[in-house]
TORKERO-492368 format. One line per field, with one value per residue (C-alpha): residue in three letters; x, y, z. Coordinates in Angstrom, 1 decimal. Layout:
N
res <- [ALA	...]
X <- [X	...]
Y <- [Y	...]
Z <- [Z	...]
This chain:
97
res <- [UNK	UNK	UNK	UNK	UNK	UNK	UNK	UNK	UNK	UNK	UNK	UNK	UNK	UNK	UNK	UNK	UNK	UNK	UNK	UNK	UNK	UNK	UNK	UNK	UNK	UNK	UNK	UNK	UNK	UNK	UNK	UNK	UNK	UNK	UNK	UNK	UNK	UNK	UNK	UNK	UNK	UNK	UNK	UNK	UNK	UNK	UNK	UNK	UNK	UNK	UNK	UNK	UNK	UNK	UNK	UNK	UNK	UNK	UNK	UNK	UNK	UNK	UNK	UNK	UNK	UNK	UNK	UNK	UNK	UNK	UNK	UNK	UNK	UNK	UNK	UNK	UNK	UNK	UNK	UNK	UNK	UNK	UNK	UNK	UNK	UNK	UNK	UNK	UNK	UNK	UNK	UNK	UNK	UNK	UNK	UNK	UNK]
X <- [0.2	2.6	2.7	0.1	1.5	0.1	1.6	2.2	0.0	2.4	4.6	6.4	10.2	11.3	8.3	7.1	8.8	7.0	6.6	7.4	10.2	11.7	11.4	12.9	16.1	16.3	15.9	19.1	22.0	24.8	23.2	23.4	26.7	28.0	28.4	29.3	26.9	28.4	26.1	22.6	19.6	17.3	14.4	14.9	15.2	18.4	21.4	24.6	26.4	29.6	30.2	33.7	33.5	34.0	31.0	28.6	25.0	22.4	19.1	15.8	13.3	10.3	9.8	12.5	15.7	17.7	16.9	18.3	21.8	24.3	27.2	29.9	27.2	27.8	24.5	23.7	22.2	20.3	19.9	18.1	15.4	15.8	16.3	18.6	19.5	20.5	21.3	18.0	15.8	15.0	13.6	12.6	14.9	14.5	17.8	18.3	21.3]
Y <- [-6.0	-8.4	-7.4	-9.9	-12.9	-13.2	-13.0	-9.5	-7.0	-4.1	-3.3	-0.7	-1.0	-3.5	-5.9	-8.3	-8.2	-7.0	-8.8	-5.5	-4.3	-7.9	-7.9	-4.4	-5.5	-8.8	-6.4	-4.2	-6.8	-4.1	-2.4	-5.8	-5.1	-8.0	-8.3	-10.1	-10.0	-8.5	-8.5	-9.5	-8.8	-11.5	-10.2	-6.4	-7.9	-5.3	-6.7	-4.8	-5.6	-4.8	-4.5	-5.9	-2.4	-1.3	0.5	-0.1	-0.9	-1.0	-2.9	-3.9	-6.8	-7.9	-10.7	-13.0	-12.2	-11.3	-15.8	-16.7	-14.4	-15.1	-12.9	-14.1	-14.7	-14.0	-12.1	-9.0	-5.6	-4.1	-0.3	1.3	-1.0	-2.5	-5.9	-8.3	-11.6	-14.5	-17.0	-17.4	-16.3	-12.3	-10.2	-6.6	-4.5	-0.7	1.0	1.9	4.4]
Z <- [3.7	4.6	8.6	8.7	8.1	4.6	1.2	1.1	-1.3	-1.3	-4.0	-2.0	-1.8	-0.1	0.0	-3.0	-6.3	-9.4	-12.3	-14.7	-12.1	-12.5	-16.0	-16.2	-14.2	-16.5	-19.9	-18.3	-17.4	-17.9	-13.9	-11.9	-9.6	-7.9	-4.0	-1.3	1.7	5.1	7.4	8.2	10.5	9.8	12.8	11.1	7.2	7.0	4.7	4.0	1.0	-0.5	-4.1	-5.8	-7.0	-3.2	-3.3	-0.4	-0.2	2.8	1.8	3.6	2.5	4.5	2.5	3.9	1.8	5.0	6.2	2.5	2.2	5.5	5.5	2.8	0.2	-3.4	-4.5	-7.3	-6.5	-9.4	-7.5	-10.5	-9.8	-6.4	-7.0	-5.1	-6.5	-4.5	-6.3	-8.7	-6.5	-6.5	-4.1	-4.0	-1.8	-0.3	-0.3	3.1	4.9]
């Protein structure tokens, strides 16, 4: 697991990305919904996002995505399969409340 310091093992949501989820969120471009980063908790790996849309998201990653997206970031949120997109670089993301 990544709690260790490690590359983390775990597929779970929220901690490393995939290969087939990434490929799956690549193969369905119509389900990426632009956002703007509003907050982040980079010792908790929490990041809220709002969409252009209005809606609102809530996400977690352990895997460093909260030290790459500071509030007022332009990123994409792929909620079927719980990818977050900043700028290339894609990370695995549990939806959070």
């Amino acid at each position: 697991m990544c709690d260790h310091g490690d590359v983390c093992s775990s597929f779970a949501p929220g901690h490393a990305l995939h290969l087939i989820q990434a490929r799956l969120a690549s193969a369905t471009p119509a389900e990426w919904v632009d956002a703007l980063v509003t907050g982040v908790d980079a010792a908790t790996g929490d990041i809220r996002l709002s969409a252009l849309d209005g809606a609102e998201y809530n996400v977690w990653n352990a895997g460093g995505a909260a030290l790459e997206a500071a509030p007022g970031t332009p990123v994409a949120v792929h909620a079927r399969y719980g990818v977050l997109a900043v700028g290339r670089t894609q990370y695995n993301v549990a939806f959070t409340i």
